[in-house]
C-alpha positions as CSV (number, residue, x, y, z in Angstrom):
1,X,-112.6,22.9,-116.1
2,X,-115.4,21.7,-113.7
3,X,-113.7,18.6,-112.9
4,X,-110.6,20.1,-112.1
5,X,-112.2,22.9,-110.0
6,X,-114.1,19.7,-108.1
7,X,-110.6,18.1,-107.6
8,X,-109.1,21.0,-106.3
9,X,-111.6,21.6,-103.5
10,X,-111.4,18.4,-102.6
11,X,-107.6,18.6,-101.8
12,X,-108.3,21.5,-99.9
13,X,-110.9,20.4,-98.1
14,X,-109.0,16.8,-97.3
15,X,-105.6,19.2,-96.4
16,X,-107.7,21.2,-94.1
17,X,-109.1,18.0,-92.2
18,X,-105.4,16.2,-91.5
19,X,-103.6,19.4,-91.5
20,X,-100.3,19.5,-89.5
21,X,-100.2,21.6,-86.1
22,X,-97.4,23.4,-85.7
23,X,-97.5,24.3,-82.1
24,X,-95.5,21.3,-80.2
25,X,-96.7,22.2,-76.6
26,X,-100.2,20.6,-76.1
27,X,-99.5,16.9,-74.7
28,X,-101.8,14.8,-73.9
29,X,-102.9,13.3,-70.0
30,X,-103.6,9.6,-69.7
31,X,-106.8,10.0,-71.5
32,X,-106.5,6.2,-73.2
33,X,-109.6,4.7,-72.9
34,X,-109.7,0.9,-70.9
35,X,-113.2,0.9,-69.6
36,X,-114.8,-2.5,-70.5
37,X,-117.8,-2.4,-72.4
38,X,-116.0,0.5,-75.4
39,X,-116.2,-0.4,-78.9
40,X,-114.7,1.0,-81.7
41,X,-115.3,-0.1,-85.4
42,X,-112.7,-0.2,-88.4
43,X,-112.2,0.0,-91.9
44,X,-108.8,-1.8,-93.1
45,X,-107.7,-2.2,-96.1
46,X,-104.7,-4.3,-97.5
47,X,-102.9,-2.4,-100.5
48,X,-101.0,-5.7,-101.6
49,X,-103.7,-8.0,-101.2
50,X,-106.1,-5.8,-101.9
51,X,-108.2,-7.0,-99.5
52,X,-110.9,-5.0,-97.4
53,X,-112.4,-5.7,-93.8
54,X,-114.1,-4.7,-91.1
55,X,-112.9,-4.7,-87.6
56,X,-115.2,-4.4,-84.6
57,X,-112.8,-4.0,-81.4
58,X,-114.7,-4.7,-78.0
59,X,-113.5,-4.6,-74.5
60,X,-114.7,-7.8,-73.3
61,X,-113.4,-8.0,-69.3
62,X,-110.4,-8.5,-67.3
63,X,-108.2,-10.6,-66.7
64,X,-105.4,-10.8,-63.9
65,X,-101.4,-11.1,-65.6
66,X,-99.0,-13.4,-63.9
67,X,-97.6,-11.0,-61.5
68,X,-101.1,-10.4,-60.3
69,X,-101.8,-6.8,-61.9
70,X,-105.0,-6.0,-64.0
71,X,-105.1,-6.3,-67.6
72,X,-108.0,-5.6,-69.9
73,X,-108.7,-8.3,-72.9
74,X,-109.8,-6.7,-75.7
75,X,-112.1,-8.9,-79.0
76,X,-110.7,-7.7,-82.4
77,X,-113.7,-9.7,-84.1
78,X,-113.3,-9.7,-88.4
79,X,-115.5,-10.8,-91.0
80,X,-114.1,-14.1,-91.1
81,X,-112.3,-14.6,-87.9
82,X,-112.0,-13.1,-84.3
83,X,-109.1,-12.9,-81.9
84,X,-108.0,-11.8,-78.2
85,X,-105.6,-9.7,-76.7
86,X,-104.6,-8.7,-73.5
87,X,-103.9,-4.9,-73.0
88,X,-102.3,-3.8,-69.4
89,X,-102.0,-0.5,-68.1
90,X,-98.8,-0.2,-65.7
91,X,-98.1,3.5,-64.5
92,X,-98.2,5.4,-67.6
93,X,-97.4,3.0,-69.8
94,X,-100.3,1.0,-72.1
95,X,-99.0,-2.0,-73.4
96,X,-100.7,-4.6,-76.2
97,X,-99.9,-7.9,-75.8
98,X,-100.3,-11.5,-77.5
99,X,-98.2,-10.5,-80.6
100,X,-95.2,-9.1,-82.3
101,X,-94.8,-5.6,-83.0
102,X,-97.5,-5.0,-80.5
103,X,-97.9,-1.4,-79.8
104,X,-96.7,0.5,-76.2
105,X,-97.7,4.2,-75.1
106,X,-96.1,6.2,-73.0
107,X,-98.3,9.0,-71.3
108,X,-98.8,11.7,-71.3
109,X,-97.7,11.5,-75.4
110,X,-95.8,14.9,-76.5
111,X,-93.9,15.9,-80.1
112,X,-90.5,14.7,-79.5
113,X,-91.2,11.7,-77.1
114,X,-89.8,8.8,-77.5
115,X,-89.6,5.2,-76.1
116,X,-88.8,1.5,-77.0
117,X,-88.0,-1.8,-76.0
118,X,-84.6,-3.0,-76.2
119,X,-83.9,-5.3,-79.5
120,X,-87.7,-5.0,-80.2
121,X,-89.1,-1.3,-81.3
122,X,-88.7,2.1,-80.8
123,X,-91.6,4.6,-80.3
124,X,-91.6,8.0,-81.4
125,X,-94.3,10.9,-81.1
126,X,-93.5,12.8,-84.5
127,X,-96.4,15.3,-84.5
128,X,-99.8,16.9,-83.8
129,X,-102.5,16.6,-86.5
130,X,-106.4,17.3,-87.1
131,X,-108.1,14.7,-88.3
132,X,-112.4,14.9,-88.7
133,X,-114.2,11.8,-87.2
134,X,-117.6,11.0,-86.8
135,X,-119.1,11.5,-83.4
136,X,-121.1,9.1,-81.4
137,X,-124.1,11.4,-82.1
138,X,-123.6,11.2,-86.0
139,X,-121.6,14.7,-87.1
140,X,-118.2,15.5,-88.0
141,X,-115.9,16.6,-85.4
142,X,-112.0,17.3,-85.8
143,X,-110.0,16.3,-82.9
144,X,-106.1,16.8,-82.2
145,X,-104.2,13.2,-83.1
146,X,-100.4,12.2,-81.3
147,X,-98.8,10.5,-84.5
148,X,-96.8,7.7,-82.6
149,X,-94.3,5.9,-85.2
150,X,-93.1,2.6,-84.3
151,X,-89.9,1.1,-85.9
152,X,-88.9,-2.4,-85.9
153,X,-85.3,-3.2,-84.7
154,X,-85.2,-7.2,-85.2
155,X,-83.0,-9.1,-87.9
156,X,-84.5,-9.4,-91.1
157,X,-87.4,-7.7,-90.0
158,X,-87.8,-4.1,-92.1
159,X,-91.4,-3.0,-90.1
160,X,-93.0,0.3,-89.9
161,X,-96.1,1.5,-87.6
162,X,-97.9,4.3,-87.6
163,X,-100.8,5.1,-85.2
164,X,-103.0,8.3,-85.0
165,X,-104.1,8.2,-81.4
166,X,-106.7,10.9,-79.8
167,X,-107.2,11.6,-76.0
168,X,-110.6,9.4,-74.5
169,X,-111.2,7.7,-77.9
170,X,-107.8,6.3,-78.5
171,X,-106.5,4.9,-81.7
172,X,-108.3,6.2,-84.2
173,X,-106.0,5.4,-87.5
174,X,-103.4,3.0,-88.3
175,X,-100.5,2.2,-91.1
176,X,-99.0,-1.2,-90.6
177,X,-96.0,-2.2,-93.6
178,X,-94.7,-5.1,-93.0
179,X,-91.9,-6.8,-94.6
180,X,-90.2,-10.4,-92.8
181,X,-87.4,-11.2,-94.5
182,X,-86.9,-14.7,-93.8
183,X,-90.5,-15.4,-94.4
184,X,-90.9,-13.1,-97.7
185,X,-94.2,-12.2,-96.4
186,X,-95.0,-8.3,-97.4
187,X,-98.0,-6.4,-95.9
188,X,-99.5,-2.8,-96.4
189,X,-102.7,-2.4,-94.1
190,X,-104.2,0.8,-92.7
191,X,-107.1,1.4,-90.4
192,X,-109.4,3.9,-90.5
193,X,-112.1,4.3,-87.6
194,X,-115.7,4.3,-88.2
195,X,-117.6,4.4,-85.1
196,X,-116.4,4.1,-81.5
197,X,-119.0,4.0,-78.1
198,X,-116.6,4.8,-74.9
199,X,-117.8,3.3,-71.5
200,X,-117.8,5.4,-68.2
């Protein structure tokens, strides 16, 4: 009876931390953070593979893109491998570069907006939830997520996105399921965020 009493609260308490806001009028500004020097640190976890990692993402500089605007690169260093991208901020719009499926956000992000690239993705701002973080100082906080769903739209390409994104600390959760026909390669991965430090 214990156990189940245990269980219980802990569905409650887990309900109470990503519950679902019903009021669809807060939107956010353009609160995404680009400042070089932020860090944020992530726990992924592959649910075909079953593989675990950590992620430490780092905003290294800036770079210049062809057409001569300012983009910010951005270190996604692993446990057994590290990588670049390129992130560039036109307008409202924050774009990640350097590979497929890569995700765009259009500010400010409200329930009900929606975006896409032709042929590529669509974007979609489904809904508003809590969801309790750690702080920079240590303690628990719940902040108001966007949930942005991406959809693939290419051939033989059945992909799915999901990213939980919070004003001035940015992406804070991910689900990534990807399936490539033509390859047969399958992935389930989600991100969960550990620790962040935003520059001024």
């Amino acid at each position: 009876m214990t156990k189940w009493i245990s269980i219980l609260v802990f569905l409650l308490l887990f309900n109470s931390a990503c519950k679902q806001i019903t009021e669809t009028t807060i939107e956010s500004t353009f609160d995404f953070p680009l400042s070089v020097g932020s860090t944020w640190t992530y726990a992924t976890y592959d649910s075909v593979s079953l593989a675990r990692d950590t992620v430490e993402v780092t905003i290294i500089g800036t770079t210049p893109l062809s057409n001569g605007a300012p983009a910010t690169l951005w270190k996604y260093k692993y446990i057994s491998r590290a990588e670049t991208l390129v992130v560039a901020r036109s307008s409202d719009t924050v774009v990640f570069s350097s590979y497929t499926h890569a995700p765009v956000f259009v500010f400010p992000l409200k329930v009900g907006n929606a975006w896409g690239r032709q042929y590529v993705d669509t974007f979609t701002v489904t809904s508003q939830r809590l969801i309790s973080l750690p702080s920079q100082l240590g303690a628990i906080i719940a902040y108001t997520a966007f949930i942005v769903d991406q959809q693939s739209l290419l051939p033989n390409d059945f992909s799915h996105f999901q990213y939980w994104v919070v004003p001035k600390i940015g992406i804070v959760r991910q689900f990534q399921a990807k399936f490539i026909t033509l390859e047969l390669t399958r992935t389930n991965t989600s991100w969960i965020l550990l620790s962040y430090s935003i520059s001024e």
